[in-house]
C-alpha positions as CSV (number, residue, x, y, z in Angstrom):
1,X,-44.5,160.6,96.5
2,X,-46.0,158.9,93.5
3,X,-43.9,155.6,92.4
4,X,-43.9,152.4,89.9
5,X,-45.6,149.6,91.2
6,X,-46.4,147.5,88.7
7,X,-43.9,144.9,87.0
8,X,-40.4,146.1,86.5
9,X,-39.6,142.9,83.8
10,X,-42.1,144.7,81.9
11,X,-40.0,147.7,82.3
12,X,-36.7,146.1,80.9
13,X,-38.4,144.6,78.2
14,X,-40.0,147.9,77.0
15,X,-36.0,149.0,76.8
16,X,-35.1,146.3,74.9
17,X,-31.5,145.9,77.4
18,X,-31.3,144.8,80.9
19,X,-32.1,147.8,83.6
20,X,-30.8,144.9,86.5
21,X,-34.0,146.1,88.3
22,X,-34.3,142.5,90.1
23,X,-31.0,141.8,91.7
24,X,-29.9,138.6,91.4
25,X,-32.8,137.0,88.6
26,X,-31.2,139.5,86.5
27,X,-28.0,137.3,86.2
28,X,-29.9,134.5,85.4
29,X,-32.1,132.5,82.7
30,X,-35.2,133.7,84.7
31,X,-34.5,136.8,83.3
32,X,-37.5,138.4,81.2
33,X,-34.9,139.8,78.3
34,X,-33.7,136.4,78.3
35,X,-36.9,134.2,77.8
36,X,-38.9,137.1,75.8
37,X,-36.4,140.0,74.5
38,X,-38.9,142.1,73.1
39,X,-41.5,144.7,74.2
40,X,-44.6,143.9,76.1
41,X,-48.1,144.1,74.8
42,X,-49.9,143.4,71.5
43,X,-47.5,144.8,69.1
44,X,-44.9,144.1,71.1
45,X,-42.7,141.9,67.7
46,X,-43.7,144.8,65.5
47,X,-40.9,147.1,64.2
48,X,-41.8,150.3,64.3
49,X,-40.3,153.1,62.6
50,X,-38.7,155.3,65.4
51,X,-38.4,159.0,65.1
52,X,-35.3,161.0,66.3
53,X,-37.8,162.7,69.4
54,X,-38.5,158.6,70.0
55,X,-34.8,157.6,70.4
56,X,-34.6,160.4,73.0
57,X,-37.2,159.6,75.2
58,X,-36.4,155.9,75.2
59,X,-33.0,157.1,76.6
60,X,-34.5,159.6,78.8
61,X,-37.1,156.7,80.1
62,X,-34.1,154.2,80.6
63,X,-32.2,156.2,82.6
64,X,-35.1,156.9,85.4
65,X,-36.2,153.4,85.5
66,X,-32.8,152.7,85.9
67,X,-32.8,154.9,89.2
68,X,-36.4,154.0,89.8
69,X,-37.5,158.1,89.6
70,X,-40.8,159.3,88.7
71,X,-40.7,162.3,85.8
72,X,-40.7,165.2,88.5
73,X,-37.7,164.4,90.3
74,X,-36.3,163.3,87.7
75,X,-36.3,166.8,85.9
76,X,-35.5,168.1,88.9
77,X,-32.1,166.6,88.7
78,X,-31.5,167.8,85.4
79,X,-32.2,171.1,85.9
80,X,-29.7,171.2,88.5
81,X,-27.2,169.2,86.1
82,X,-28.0,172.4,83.3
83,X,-26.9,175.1,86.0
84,X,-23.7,173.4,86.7
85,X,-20.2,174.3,84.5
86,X,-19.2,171.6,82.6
87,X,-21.0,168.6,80.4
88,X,-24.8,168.6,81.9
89,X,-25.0,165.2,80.5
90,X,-22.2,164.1,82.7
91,X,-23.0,165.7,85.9
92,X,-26.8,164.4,85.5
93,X,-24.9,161.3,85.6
94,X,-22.9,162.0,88.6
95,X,-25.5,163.4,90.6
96,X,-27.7,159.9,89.8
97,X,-25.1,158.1,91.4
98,X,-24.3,159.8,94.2
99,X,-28.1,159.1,95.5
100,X,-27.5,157.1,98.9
101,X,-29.9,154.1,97.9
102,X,-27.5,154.0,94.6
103,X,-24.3,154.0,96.5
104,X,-26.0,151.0,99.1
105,X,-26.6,149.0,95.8
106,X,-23.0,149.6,94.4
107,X,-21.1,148.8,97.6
108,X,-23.1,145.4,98.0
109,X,-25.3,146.3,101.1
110,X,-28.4,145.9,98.7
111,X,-29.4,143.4,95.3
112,X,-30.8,146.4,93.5
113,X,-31.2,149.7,93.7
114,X,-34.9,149.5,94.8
115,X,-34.1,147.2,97.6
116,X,-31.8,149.6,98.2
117,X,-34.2,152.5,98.5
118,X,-36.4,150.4,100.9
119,X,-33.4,149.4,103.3
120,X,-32.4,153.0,103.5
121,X,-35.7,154.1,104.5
122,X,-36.1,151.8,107.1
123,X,-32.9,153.2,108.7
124,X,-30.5,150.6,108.5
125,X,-27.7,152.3,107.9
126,X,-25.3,154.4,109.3
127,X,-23.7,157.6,107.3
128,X,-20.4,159.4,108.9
129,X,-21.3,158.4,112.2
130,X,-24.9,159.6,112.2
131,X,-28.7,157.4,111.0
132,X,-29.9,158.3,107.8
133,X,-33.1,157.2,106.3
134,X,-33.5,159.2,103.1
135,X,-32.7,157.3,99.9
136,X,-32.2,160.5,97.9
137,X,-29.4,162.0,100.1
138,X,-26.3,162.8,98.2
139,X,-23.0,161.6,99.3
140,X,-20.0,163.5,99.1
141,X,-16.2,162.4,98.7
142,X,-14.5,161.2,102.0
143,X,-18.2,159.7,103.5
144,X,-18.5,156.5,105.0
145,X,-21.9,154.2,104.8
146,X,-21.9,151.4,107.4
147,X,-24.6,149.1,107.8
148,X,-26.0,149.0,111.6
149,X,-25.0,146.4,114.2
150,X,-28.4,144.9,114.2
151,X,-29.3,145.4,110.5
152,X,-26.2,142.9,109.6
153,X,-27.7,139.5,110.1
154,X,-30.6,140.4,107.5
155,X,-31.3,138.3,104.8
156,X,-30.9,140.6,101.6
157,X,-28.0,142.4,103.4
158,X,-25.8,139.5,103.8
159,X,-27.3,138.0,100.5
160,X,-26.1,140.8,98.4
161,X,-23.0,141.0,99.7
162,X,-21.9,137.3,98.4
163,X,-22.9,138.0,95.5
164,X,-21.5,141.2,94.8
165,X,-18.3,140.0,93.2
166,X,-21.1,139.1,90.4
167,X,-21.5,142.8,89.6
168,X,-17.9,144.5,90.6
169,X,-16.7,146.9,92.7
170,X,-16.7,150.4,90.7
171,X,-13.3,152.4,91.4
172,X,-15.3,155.1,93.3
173,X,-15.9,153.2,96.7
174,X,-14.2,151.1,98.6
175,X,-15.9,148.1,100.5
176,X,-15.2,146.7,104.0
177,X,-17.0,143.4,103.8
178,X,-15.6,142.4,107.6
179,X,-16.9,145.2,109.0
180,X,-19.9,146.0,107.0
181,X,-18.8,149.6,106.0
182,X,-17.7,151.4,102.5
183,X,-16.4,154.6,101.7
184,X,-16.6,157.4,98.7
185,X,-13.2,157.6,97.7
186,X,-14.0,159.9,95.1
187,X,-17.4,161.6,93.0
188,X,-17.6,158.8,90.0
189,X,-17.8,159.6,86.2
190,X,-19.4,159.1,83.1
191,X,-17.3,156.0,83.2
192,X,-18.1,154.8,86.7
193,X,-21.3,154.6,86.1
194,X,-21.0,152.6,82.6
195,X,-24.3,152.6,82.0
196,X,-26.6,151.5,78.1
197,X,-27.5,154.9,78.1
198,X,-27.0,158.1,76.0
199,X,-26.8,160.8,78.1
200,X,-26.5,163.7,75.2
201,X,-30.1,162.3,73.6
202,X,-31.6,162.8,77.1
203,X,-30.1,166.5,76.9
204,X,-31.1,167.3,73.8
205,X,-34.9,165.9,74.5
206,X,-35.1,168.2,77.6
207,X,-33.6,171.6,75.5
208,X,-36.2,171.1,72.7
């Protein structure tokens, strides 16, 4: 599967906000928005005039670098989020955050949600009693994530776990830091996942 490999300050800074796409430098004076908050390149200080069809895909871009997806999957999750009852915008959020490498980063097993991605797929952890090494799996209510016996001395692991009082808790999970192990206590809203984003513009841009 095609991916981003290239700098993700560059990323943020082409946002304008903070995506948190580097754990822990993201909290600090390190951080690219800090030292140069504005967009990358030659024009980069310029102020250009942006067009309704711009605001949208600026939304629609900040929301998959947020979750690290390339354009394909990314439409695939909002084509499932159209088909479903209810506010697409919402459950386009909902489904985002029910991605396993998500829910690794919100409990505190990961710094982001790319390490995240990369722990998951080197099988690390532990889902309702059984290995799981897809990033993209989508948890449901009542699950349990645990982080393997031997996974629990790692660096990053243990790293990201003192510092996830930084970042909060959301209402959703529930984190055992003694025994390495959360749990879904319930599928999180728009509100759970407080994110800088408008979902509603990245509707609109994909019903044009």
């Amino acid at each position: 599967m095609a991916r981003y490999i290239g700098s993700v300050c560059r990323l943020c800074r082409r946002e304008g906000i903070k995506l948190f796409l580097k754990g822990q430098r993201c909290f600090t004076e390190k951080c690219a928005i800090e030292r140069r908050g504005y967009a990358p390149g030659q024009h980069g200080q310029g102020r250009p005039r942006l067009s309704e069809y711009n605001l949208q895909l600026r939304e629609k871009q900040k929301l998959k670098r947020i979750y690290g997806l390339m354009e394909q999957q990314f439409r695939g999750y909002f084509w499932r989020a159209a088909k479903k009852k209810g506010v697409t915008g919402e459950y386009l959020l909902q489904l985002l955050e029910r991605r396993l490498d998500n829910v690794v980063y919100r409990l505190g097993f990961a710094s982001s949600r790319k390490e995240g991605r990369q722990l998951t797929t080197h099988g690390h952890f532990i889902l309702n009693g059984r290995a799981v090494n897809i990033p993209s799996h989508l948890v449901k209510e009542g699950d349990v994530i645990e982080v393997k016996e031997k996974s629990r001395g790692l660096v990053p692991i243990q790293g990201a776990l003192a510092a996830v009082d930084t970042r909060g808790l959301p209402g959703w999970l529930e984190l055992d830091k003694t025994h390495f192990h959360g749990k879904v206590r319930a599928l999180p809203t728009k509100e759970d996942a407080a994110l800088p984003v408008n979902e509603q513009m990245v509707v609109e841009l994909y019903s044009r």
